[in-house]
N, C-alpha and C positions, 0 to 999 in steps of 0.2 A: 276310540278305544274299543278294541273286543273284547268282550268276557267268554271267558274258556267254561265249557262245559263243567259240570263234575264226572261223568263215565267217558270212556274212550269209546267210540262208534265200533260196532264190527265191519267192516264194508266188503265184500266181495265181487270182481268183477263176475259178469254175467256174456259169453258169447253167443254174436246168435251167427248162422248161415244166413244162406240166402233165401236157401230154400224153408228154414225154421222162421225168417223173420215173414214172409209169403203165408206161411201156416197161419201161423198166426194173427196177420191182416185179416184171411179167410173165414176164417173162424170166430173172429172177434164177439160179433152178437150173440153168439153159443155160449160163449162164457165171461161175457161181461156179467158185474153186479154194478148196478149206478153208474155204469157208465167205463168200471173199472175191469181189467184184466187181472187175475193173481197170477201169478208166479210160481212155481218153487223150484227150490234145486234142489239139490244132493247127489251123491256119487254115482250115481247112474246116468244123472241127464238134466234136463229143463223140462218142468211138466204144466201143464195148464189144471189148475183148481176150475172144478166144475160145481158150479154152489147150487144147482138144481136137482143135480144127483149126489150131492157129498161125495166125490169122488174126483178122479186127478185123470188126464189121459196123458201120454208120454207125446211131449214136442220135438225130442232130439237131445242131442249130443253133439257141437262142435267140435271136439279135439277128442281122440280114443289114448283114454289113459297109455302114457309112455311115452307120448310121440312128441319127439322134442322140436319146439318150434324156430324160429329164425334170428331169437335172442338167447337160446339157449336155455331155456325155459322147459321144464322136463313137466309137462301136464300129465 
């Protein structure tokens, strides 16, 4: 039997390139904490959290707003 949650999850996909997911291989030990990478997104892009400077540096943008992809999907 599964028991169901009480909230609904938000979940969001996240895309990366090639050249974003490369970046980010590169960089890994710059902005690890414990071993971990943060994340963030929002309408501009995918940014890396830097916890040694409190600050974010921008990783990219997969798809530039409008540009409809090959399911018809209007990003």
């Amino acid at each position: 039997m599964v028991k169901k949650m009480g909230k609904k999850m938000n979940t969001h996909d996240i895309e990366l390139t090639e050249d974003m997911a490369q970046t980010l291989y590169t960089y890994f030990s710059s902005y690890e904490k414990d071993g971990v990478v943060t994340l963030e997104i929002n309408d501009m892009g995918l940014w890396l959290k830097n916890h040694r400077s409190n600050s974010r540096q921008f990783l990219g943008k997969a798809r530039l707003p409008g540009v409809i992809n090959n399911t018809g999907t209007v990003h």
